[in-house]
VEXMI-495631 format. One record per residue (C-alpha): residue in three letters; x, y, z. Coordinates in steps of 0.5 Angstrom, whole numbers, padded with zeros to 4 digits, always signed. Last residue first. Layout:
BEGIN
ALAXYZ
...
END
This chain:
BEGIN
UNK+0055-0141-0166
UNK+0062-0137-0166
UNK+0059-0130-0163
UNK+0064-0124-0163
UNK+0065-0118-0159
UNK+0070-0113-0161
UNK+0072-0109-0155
UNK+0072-0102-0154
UNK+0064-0102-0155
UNK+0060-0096-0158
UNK+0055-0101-0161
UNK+0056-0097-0168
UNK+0063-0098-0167
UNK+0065-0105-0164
UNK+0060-0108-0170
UNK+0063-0104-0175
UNK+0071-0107-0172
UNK+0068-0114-0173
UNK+0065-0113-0179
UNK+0073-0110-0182
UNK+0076-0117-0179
UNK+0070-0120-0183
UNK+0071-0117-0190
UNK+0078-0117-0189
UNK+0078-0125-0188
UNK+0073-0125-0194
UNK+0079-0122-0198
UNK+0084-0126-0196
UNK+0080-0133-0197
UNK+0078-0130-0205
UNK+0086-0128-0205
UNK+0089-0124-0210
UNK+0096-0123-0206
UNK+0096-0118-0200
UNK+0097-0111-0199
UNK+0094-0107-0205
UNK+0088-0105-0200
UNK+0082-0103-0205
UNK+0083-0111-0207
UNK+0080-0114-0200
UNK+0076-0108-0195
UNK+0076-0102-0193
UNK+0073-0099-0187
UNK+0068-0092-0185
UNK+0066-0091-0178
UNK+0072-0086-0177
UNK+0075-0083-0183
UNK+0083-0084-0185
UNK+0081-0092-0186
UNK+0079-0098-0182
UNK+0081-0105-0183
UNK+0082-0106-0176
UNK+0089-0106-0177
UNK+0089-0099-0180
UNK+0087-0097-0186
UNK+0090-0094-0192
UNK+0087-0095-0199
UNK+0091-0096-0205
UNK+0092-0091-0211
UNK+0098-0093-0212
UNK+0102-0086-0209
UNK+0098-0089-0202
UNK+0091-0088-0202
UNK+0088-0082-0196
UNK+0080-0081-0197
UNK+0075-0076-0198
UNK+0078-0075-0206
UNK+0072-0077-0210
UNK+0070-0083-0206
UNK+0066-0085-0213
UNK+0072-0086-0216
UNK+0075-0092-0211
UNK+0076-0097-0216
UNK+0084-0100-0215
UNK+0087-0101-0221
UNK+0087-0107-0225
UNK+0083-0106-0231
UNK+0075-0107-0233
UNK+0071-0104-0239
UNK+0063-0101-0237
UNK+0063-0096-0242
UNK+0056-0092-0243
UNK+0057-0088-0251
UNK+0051-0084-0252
UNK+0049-0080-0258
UNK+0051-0086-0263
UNK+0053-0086-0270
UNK+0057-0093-0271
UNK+0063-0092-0275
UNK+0068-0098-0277
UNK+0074-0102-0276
UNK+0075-0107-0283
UNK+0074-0114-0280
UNK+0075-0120-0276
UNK+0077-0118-0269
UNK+0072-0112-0271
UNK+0074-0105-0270
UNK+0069-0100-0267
UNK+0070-0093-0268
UNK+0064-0088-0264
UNK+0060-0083-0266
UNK+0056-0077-0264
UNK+0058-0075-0258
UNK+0057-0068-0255
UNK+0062-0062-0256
UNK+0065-0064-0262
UNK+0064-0072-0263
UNK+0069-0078-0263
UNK+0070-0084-0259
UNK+0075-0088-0261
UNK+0078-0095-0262
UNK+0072-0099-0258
UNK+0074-0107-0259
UNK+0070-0112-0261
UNK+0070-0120-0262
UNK+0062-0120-0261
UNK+0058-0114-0263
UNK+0051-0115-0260
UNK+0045-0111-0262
UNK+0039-0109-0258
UNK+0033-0107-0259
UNK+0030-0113-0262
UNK+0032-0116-0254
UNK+0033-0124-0255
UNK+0040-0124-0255
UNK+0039-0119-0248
UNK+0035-0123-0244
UNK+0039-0130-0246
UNK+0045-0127-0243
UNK+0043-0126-0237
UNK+0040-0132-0236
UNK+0046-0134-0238
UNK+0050-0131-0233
UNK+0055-0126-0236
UNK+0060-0128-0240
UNK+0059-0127-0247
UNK+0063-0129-0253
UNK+0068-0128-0258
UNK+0071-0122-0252
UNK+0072-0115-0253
UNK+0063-0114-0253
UNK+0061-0108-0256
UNK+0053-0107-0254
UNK+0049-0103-0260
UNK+0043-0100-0257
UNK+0037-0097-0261
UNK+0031-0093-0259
UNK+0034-0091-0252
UNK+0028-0091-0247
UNK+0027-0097-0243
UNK+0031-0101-0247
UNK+0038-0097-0243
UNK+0036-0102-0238
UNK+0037-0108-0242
UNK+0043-0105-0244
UNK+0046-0103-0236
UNK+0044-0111-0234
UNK+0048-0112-0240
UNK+0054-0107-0237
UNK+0054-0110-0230
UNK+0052-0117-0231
UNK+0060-0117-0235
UNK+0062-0116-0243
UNK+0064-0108-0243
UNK+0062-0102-0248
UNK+0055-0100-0249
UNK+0053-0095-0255
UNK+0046-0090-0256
UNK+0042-0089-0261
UNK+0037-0085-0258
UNK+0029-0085-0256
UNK+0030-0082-0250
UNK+0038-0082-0249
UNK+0037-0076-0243
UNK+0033-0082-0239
UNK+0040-0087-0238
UNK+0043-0082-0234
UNK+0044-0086-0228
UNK+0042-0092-0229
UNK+0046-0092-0235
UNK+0052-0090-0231
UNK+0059-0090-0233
UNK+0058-0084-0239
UNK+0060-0082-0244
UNK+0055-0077-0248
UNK+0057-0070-0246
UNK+0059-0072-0239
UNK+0065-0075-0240
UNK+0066-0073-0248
UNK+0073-0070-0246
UNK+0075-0076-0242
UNK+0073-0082-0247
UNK+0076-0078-0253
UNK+0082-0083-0254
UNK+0081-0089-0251
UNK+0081-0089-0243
UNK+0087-0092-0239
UNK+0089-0094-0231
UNK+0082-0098-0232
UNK+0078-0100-0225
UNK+0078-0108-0223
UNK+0081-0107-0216
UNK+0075-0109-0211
UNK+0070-0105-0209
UNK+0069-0107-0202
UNK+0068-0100-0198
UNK+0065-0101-0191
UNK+0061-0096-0189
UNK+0059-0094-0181
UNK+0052-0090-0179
UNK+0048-0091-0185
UNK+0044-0088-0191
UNK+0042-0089-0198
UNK+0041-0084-0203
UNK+0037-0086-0210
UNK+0036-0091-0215
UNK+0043-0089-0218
UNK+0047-0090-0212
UNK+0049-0083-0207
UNK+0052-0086-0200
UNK+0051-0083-0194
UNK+0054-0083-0188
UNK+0051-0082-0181
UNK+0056-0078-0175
UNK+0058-0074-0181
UNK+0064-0072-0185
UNK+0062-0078-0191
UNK+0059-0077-0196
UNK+0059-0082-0202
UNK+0059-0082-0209
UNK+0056-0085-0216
UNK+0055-0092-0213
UNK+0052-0097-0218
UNK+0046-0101-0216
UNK+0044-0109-0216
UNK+0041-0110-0209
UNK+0042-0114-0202
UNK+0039-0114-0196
UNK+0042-0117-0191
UNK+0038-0122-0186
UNK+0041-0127-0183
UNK+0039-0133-0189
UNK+0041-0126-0193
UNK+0049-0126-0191
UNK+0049-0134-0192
UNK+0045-0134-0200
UNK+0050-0129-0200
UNK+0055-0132-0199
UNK+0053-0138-0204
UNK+0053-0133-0209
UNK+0060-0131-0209
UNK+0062-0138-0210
UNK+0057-0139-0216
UNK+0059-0132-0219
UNK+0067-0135-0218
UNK+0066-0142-0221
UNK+0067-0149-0218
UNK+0071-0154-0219
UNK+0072-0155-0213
UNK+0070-0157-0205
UNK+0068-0152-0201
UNK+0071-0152-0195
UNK+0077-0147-0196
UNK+0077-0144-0202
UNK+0083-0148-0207
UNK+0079-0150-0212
UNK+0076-0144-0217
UNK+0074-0145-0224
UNK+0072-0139-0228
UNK+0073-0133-0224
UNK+0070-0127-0227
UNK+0065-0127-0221
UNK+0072-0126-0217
UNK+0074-0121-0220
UNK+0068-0117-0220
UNK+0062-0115-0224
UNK+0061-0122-0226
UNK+0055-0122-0219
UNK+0052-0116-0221
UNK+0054-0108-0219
UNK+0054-0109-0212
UNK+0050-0105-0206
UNK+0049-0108-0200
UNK+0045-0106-0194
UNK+0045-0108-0187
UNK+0040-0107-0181
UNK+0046-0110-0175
UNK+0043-0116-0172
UNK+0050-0119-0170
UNK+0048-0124-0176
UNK+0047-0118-0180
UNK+0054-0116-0180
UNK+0058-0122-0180
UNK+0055-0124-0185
UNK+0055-0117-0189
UNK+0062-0118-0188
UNK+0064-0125-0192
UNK+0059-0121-0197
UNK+0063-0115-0198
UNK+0070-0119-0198
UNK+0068-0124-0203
UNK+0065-0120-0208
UNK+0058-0116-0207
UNK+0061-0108-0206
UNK+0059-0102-0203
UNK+0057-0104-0195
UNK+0052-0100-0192
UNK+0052-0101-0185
UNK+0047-0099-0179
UNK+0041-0098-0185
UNK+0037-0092-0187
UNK+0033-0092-0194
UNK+0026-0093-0190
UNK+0024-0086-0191
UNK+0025-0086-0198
UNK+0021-0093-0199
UNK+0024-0098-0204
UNK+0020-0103-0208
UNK+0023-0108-0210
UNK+0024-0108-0218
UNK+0030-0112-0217
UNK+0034-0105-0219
UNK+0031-0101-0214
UNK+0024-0099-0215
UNK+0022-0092-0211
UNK+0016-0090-0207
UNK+0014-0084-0205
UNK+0009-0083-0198
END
């Protein structure tokens, strides 16, 4: 029997990675489905990048989500629901979708701790994804830029390597770069860090890694591999790291749909298009929340098609023509 850690260091048997629903995204519209889908006793998994990865988690102060009072921040919001969907038994594990297979009865999701299958997918990735890249971002992809530490990160054995970004997806990607990187510069835009404290606290007391507050990636520069990238300081003059690896973890506004590699039908904007039961081109397979371009930018709307989409999931692996809802 082999055995594999996830990213919380539980410990995953391959023979056992098989779940009625995977749902890839732990934002509101995630969460609110994996309630509904392990409280209908369906074996449910759900793979998110970290609590700040999404819109929502970046979200300071919320006070207008119905029955919470407010203030309250976006990651604690997130984490409220899913307390909710684990008291019913969802499985939830920090990792990142790198593709999907999908023209099955069981659909399969290929993560960077390892491949996870399930009967119906529901796809809850948000729309923070960048509409631009900096200059030699693209030409290095796969020779040294990368998007997944947890995918790539053993190439850069004892290597000085980059990460790019400010949320738990690119800390948590650092401190798992120190298990084989020798150095790790982590560019942060912003004069601080906003990933959660704990968090954040583990990386400023790693000798291993170095914070570059205030700081903008310019170029990333290299003959057929990276070799350095340019920085530029938000008080002071740029300058040059020589790195091997440069591992990006910037966010923007467009939908995040990469790891679909084309098997699904967006609209010109990139948008995912699915039916009133939140259902795209491919059966057995939903769309939920900011993938869909639809509506206003809402965590209650969000969380409304997570259940709408839970719902149309139940109804599918049961083979009902009806949906079956319990209120209790």
């Amino acid at each position: 029997m082999t055995f594999q850690l996830d990213m919380n260091g539980f410990s995953l048997d391959k023979q056992d990675n098989n779940y009625d629903v995977v749902i890839i995204g732990g934002g509101p519209a995630g969460a609110s489905a994996a309630i509904y889908t392990a409280r209908s006793e369906l074996r449910t998994l759900v793979i998110d990048k970290g609590l700040t990865a999404g819109a929502l988690g970046v979200t300071s102060k919320i006070s207008n989500y119905p029955g919470v009072p407010g203030p309250i921040s976006g990651a604690k919001l997130v984490e409220i629901m899913r307390e909710q969907a684990e008291s019913f038994g969802a499985k939830f594990i920090t990792d990142k979708v790198v593709g999907i297979t999908i023209d099955g009865e069981q659909k399969e999701v290929i993560a960077g701790t390892g491949n996870f299958r399930a009967k119906v997918l529901i796809l809850a990735t948000g729309a923070m994804g960048r509409t631009s890249t900096v200059s030699g971002e693209e030409e290095l992809l796969g020779r040294g830029v990368s998007y997944c530490a947890t995918c790539d990160g053993a190439f850069f054995r004892d290597q000085d390597v980059a990460v790019v970004g400010n949320n738990d997806e690119a800390l948590e990607e650092a401190l798992f770069l120190t298990k084989y990187a020798k150095n790790i510069h982590l560019i942060v835009p912003t004069p601080e860090l906003k990933a959660r404290a704990s968090l954040a606290e583990e990386v400023a007391e790693n000798p291993k890694i170095q914070v570059h507050l205030a700081t903008r990636l310019k170029e990333i520069n290299g003959n057929g591999r990276v070799q350095n990238i340019l920085i530029h300081p938000r008080k002071g003059e740029p300058e040059t790291l020589p790195v091997t690896g440069a591992f990006v973890y910037l966010q923007g506004s467009q939908p995040i749909t990469d790891y679909l590699m084309g098997q699904l039908d967006t609209t010109n904007e990139g948008c995912l298009v699915v039916d009133s039961e939140m259902q795209t081109s491919m059966p057995g397979v939903f769309a939920v929340g900011d993938l869909l371009c639809t509506h206003i930018k809402q965590a209650v709307v969000a969380a409304s098609d997570g259940v709408l989409a839970a719902v149309a999931a139940d109804k599918y692996v049961n083979g009902r023509k009806k949906a079956v809802v319990d209120w209790k």
